[in-house]
C-alpha positions in Angstrom: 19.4 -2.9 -13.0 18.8 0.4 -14.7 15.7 1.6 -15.9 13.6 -0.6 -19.2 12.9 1.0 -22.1 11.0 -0.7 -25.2 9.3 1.3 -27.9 7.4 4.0 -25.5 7.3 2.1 -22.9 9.5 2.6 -19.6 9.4 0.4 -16.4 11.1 1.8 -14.0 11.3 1.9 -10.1 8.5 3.2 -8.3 9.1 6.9 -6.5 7.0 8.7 -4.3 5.7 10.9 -6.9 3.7 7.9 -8.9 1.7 7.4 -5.7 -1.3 8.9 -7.3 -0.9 7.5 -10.6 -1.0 4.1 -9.4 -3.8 3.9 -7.2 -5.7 5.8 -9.9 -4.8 2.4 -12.2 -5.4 0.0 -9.9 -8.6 0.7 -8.1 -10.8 1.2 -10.6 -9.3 -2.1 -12.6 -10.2 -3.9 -9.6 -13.3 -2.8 -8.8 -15.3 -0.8 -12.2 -13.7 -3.2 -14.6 -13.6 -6.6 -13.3 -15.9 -5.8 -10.1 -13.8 -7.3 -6.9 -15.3 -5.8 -4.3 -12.0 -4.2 -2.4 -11.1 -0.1 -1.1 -7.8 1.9 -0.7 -8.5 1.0 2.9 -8.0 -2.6 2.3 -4.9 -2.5 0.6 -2.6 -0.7 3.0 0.3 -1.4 1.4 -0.7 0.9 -1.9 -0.2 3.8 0.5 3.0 2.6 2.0 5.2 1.2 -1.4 8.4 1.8 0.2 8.2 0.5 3.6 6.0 -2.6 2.2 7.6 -3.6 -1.0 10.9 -1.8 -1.4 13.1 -3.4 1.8 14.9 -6.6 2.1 15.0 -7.9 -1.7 11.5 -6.5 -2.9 10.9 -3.6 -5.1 8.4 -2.2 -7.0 7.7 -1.2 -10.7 5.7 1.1 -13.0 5.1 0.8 -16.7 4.8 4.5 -18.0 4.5 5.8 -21.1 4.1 9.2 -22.2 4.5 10.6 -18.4 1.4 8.2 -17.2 1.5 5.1 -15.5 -0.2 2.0 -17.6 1.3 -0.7 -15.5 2.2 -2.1 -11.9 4.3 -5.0 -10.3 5.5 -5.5 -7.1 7.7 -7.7 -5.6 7.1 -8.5 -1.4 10.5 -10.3 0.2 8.6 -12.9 2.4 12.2 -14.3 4.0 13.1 -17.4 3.2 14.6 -16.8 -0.5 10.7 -16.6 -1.2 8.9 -13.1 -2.3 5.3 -12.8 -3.2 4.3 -10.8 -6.8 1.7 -8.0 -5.7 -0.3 -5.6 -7.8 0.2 -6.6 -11.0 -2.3 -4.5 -13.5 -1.7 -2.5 -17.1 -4.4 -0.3 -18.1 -6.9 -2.3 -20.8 -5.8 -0.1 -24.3 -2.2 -1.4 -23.2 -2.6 -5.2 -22.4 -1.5 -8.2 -24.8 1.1 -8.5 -27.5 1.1 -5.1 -29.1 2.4 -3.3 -26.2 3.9 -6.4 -24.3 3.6 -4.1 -20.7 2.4 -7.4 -18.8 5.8 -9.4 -20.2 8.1 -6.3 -19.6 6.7 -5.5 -16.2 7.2 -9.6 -15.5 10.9 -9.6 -16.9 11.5 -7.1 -15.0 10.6 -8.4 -11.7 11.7 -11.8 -12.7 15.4 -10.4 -13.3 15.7 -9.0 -10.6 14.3 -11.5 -8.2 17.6 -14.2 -9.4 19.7 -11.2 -9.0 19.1 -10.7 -5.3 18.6 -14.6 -4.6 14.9 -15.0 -4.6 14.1 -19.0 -5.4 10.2 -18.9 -5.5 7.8 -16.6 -6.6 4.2 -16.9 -4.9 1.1 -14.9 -6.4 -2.4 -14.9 -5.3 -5.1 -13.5 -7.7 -9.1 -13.7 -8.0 -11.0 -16.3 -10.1 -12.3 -13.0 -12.2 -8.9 -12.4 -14.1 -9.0 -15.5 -16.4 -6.2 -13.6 -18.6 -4.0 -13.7 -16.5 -4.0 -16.9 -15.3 -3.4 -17.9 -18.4 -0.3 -15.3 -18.7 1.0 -16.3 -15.6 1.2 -20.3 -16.3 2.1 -19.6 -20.1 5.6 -17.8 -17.9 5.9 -21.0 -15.9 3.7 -20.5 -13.0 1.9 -23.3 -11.3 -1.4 -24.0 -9.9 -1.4 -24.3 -6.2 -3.6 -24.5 -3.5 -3.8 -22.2 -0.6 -2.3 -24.5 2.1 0.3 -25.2 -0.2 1.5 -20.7 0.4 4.4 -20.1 3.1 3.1 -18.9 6.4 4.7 -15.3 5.5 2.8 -14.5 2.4 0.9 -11.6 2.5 -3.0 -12.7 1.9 -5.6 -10.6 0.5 -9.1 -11.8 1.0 -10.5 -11.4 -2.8 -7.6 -14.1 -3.7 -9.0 -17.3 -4.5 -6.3 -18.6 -6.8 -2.5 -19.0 -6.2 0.6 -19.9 -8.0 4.1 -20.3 -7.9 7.3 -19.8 -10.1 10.6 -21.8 -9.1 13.4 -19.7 -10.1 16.4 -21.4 -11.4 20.0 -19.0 -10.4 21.6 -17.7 -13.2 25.3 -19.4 -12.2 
């Protein structure tokens, strides 16, 4: 799938060079903004975004515009036709409707998730980001509890909350 543009916004695969840009969005979304107590050091994966999302049918995406990186997804292949939706953040002046980065960032991943076979979509997120629960169950994810996650999904401690998306195959 090649490269999304709309307006001045580009997602597009994530390449070595972004590594600073999105660990300079994330961390201080996570922890200045909305106050999850979490480091670097406890997300290994942030420094290692080839070897942990982009293998098997995982990937991951940056939102840029204007050179700098306003938004993150990831996709994590958990086996199983399953994959687990990681980092998603956009930088506050660029979330809701006027920008649509969240939606964009989500189609993208979405997309390509029936395209290479994925069935079901696990997330886990903190109690703290009540928007986007509500984004993520107005795009047809569901509530579930913690029990109900496959033994290969990738837990963070700070997630308190999980859902899951069904996907149906585009045939």
């Amino acid at each position: 799938m090649a490269d999304a543009i709309s307006g001045d916004v580009i997602i597009k695969h994530f390449e070595p060079s972004d590594q600073e840009g999105v660990v300079g969005l994330i961390l201080p979304i996570q922890c200045e903004e909305f106050g999850v107590d979490i480091t670097i050091d406890d997300q290994p994966d942030l420094r290692a975004i080839p070897v942990f999302y982009q293998t098997g049918s995982g990937d991951f995406w940056v939102a840029k515009m204007d050179g700098n990186i306003i938004g993150t997804i990831g996709l994590k292949d958990i086996g199983s036709s399953q994959a687990a939706l990681r980092k998603m953040f956009v930088a506050a002046p660029f979330r809701g409707r006027a920008f649509g980065v969240a939606a964009l960032l989500l189609q993208r991943l979405l997309g390509a998730a029936r395209e290479r076979g994925i069935h079901e979509i696990f997330l886990g997120t903190t109690d703290k980001f009540l928007a986007a629960h509500r984004f993520y169950e107005k795009n047809g994810f569901v509530q579930i509890a913690k029990t109900a996650l496959p033994p290969a999904f990738p837990l963070i401690a700070v997630d308190t909350r999980f859902y899951v998306a069904r996907l149906l195959s585009q045939e």
